[in-house]
C-alpha positions as CSV (number, residue, x, y, z in Angstrom):
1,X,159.0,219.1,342.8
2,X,160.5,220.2,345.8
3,X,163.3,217.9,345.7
4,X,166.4,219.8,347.4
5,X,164.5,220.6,350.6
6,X,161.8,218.0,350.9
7,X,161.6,218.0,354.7
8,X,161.8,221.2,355.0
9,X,158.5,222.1,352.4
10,X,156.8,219.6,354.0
11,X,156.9,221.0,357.8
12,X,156.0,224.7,355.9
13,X,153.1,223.6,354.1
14,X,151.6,220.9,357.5
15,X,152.9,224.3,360.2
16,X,150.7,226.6,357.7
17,X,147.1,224.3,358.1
18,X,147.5,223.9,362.3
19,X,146.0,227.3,363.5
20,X,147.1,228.4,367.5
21,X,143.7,227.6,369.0
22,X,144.2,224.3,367.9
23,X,147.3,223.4,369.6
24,X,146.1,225.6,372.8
25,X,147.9,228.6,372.3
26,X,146.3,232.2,372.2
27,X,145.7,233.9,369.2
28,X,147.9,237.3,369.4
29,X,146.6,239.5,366.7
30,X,147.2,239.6,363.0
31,X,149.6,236.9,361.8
32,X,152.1,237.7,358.5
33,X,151.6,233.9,357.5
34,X,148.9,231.6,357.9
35,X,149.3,228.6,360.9
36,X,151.7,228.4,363.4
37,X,154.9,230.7,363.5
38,X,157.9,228.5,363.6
39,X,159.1,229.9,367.3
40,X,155.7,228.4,368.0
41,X,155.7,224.9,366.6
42,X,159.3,224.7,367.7
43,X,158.0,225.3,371.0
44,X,155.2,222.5,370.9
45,X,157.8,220.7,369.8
46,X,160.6,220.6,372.5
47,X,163.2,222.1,370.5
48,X,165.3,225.3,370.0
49,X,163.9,227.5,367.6
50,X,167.1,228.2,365.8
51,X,167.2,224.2,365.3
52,X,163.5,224.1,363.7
53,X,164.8,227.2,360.8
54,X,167.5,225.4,360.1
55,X,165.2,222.2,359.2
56,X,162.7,224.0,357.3
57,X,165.2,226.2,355.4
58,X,167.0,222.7,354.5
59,X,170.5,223.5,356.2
60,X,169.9,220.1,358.5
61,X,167.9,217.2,356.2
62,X,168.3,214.2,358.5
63,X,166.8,214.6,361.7
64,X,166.6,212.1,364.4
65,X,163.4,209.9,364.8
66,X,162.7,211.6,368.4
67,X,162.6,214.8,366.8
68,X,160.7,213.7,364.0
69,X,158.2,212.1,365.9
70,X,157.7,215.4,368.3
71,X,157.3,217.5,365.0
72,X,154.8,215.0,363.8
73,X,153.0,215.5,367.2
74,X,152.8,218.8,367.8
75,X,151.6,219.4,364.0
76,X,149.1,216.6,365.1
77,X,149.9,214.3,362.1
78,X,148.1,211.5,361.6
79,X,149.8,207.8,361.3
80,X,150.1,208.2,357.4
81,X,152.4,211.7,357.7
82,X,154.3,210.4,360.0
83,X,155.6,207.9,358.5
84,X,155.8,209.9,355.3
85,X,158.0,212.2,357.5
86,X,160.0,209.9,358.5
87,X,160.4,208.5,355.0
88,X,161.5,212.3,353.8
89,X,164.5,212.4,356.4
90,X,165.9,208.8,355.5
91,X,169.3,209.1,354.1
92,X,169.2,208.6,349.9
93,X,170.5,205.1,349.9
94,X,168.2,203.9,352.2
95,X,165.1,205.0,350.1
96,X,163.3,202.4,347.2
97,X,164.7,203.2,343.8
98,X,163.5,201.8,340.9
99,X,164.3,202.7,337.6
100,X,161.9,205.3,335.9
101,X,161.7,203.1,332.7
102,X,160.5,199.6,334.1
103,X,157.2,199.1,332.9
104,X,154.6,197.8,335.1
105,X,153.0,193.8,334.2
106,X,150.3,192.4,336.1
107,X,150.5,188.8,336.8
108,X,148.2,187.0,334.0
109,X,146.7,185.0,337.8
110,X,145.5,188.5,338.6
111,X,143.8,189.5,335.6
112,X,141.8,185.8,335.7
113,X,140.9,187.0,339.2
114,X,139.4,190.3,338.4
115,X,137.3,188.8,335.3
116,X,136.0,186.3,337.8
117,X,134.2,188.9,339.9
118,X,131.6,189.5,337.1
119,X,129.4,191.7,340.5
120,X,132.3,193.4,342.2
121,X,134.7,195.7,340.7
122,X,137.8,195.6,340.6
123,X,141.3,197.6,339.3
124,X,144.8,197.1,339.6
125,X,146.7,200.6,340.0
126,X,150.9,201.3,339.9
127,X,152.4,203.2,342.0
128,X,151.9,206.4,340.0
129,X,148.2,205.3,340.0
130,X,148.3,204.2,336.5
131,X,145.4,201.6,335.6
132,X,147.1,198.7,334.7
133,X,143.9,196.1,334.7
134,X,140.3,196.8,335.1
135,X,137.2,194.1,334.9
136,X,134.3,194.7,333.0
137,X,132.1,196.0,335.6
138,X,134.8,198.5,337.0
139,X,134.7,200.1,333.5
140,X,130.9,200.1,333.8
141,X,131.0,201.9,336.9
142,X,133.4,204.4,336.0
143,X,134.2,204.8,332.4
144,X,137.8,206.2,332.9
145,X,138.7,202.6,334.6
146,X,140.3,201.1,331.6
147,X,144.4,200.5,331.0
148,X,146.7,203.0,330.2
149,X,144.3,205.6,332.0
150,X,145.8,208.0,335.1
151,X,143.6,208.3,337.6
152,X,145.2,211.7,339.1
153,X,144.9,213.0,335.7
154,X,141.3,211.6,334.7
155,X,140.3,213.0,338.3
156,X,141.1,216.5,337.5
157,X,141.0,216.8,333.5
158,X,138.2,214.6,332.6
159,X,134.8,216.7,333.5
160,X,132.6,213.2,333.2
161,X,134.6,212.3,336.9
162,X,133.3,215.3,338.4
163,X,129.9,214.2,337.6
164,X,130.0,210.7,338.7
165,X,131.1,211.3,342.3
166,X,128.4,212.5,344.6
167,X,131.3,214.1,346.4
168,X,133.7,215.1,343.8
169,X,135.9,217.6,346.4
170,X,136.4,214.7,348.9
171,X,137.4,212.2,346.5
172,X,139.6,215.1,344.7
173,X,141.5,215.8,347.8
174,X,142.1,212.3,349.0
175,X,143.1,211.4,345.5
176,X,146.1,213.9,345.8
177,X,147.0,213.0,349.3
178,X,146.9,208.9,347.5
179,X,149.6,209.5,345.3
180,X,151.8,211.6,347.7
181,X,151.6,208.1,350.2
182,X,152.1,205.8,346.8
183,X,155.2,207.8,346.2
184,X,156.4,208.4,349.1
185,X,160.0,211.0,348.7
186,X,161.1,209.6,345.5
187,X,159.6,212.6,343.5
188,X,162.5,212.7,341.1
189,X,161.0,209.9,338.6
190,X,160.3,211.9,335.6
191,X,156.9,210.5,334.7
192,X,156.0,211.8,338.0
193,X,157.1,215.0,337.3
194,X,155.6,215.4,333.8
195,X,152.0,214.6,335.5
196,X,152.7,216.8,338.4
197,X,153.6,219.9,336.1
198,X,151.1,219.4,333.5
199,X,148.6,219.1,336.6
200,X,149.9,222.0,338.2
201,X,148.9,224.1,334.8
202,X,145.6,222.7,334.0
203,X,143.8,222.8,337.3
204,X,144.2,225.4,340.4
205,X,142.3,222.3,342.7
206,X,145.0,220.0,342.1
207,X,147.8,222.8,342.4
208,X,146.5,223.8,345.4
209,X,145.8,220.7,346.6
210,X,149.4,219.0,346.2
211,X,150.5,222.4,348.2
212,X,149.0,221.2,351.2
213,X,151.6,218.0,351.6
214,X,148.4,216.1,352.6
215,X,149.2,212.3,352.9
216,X,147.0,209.1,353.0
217,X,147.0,205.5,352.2
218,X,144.7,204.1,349.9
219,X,143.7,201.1,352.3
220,X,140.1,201.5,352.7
221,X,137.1,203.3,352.7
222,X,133.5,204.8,350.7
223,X,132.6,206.0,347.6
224,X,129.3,208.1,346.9
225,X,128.5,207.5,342.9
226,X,126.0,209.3,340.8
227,X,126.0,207.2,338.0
228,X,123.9,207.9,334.8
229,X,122.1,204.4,334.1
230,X,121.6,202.8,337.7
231,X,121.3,206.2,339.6
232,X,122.5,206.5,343.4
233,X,125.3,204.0,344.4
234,X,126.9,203.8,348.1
235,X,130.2,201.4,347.5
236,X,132.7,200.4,349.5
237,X,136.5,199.5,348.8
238,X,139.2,197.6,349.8
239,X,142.7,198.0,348.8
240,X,144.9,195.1,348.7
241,X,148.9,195.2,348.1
242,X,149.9,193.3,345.4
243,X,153.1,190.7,346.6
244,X,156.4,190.5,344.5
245,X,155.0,194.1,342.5
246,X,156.2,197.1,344.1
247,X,153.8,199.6,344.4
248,X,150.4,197.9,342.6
249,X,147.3,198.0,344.1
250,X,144.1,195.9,344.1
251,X,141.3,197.7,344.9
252,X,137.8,195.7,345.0
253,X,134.4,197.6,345.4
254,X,131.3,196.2,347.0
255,X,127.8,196.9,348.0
256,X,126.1,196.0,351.1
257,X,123.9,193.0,350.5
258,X,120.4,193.8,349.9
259,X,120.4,197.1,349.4
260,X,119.8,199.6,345.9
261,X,123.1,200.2,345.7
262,X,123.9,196.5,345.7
263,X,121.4,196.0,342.9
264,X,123.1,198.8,340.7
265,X,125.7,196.4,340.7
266,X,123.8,193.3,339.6
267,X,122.5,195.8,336.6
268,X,125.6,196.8,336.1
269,X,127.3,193.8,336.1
270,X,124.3,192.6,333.5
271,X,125.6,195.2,331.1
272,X,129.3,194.9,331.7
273,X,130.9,193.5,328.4
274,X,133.0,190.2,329.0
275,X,136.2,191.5,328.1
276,X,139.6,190.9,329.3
277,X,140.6,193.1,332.4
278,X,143.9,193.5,330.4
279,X,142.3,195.0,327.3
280,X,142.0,198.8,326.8
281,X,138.2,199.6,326.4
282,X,136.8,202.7,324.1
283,X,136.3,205.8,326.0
284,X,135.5,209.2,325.1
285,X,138.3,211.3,324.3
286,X,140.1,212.0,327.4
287,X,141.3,216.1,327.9
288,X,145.0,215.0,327.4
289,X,147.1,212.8,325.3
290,X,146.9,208.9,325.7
291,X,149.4,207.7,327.9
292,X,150.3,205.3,330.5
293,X,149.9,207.0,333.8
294,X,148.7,207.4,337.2
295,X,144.7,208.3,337.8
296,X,142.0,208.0,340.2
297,X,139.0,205.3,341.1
């Protein structure tokens, strides 16, 4: 997991994806290592380059916010790595610790809320991106959306998810760079670590994937399905933090009005089964064993 040199890992794998042209500078023949040489993003970056090994080798893990700010630049990181940078350099007892054990409850207020939206749905995720609550129409919608499921895992183990998203790749990549932003530098929680490594094994997307440091909220955005009873659906979601729960989510899906995709949802909605959001529905077998853990909507 990285977890002695996490600054340093992380600068590697972001210098290896900027290529010269894209920073301006000319491309001098055959390169030993994909991306910018360190000389050269220490360059970009207004310091020595003796300074910048010394980072990425780990010999110097608390850099100041100037200099963190110019690396984030010159790697042209957007505001979600940043931050995440900045979050890998904080001192230890400055960073959110929670203990590894400590379940995760949703409010019983929430899960009233998510079976009231009978046409739009909805999930509750932790900060692993378990599924802590799902209504009946978000299990419609995507079958892997019931409790105890992992959405990283589901993502990448579960062959039904590949078929359901019209862009499976996208929604693969951005699920990866989720959970890095959910978790932030506390990768030492050993749930975390067991998912990580069995993911690592399983699939090659996920393990190259994770390699790439890629980081990014879970605020907003759209969703392409293919699903098999209503056909086409072009959603949209919302992502809510949940007060007083460190690290849950709420994320809400919705169609625009008037359109196919928006009544796929009414059929869907019509077929959902009125269950509580709390209660685990039946799934197909999933590829690994049942457990409470992170995956992807």
């Amino acid at each position: 997991m990285d977890s002695e040199n996490r600054i340093g890992t992380f600068l590697r794998a972001r210098r290896e994806q900027v290529r010269p042209e894209d920073v301006g500078l000319p491309d001098l023949g055959r390169r030993r290592v994909p991306g910018l040489r360190r000389e050269e993003l220490a360059m970009l970056a207004g310091v020595s380059a003796d300074y910048y090994v010394r980072l990425e080798q780990g010999r110097d893990q608390h850099p100041s916010a100037q200099v963190l700010d110019a690396l984030a630049r010159a790697l042209r990181l957007d505001d979600d790595a940043t931050v995440h940078l900045h979050e890998l350099a904080a001192p230890a007892p400055r960073r959110r610790r929670r203990s590894p054990a400590r379940s995760e409850r949703v409010r019983p207020g929430l899960l009233v809320l998510l079976d009231a939206w009978a046409q739009s749905p909805a999930l509750i995720i932790g900060r692993r991106m378990d599924i802590l609550a799902a209504n009946p129409i978000a299990t419609a919608l995507n079958p892997v959306c019931r409790v105890g499921t992992n959405m990283v895992r589901a993502t990448f183990l579960d062959p039904s998810v590949r078929d359901l998203y019209a862009e499976y790749d996208k929604n693969a990549a951005e699920t990866v760079a989720s959970l890095r932003a959910s978790v932030g530098p506390d990768l030492d929680d050993p749930r975390l670590i067991e998912l990580i490594g069995e993911l690592s094994l399983k699939s090659e997307l996920f393990r190259r994937l994770w390699a790439r440091h890629e980081v990014r909220d879970k605020a907003d955005g759209d969703k392409r399905f293919v699903h098999p009873l209503v056909g086409p659906l072009d959603l949209r979601y919302e992502t809510f933090a949940v007060n007083g729960a460190d690290g849950q989510l709420l994320i809400v899906y919705h169609a625009e009005p008037g359109t196919p995709s928006a009544r796929g949802l009414a059929l869907l909605s019509s077929m959902a089964s009125p269950t509580s959001a709390l209660r685990p529905r039946p799934a197909a077998p999933s590829p690994g064993p049942a457990r409470s853990g992170p995956t992807a909507a």
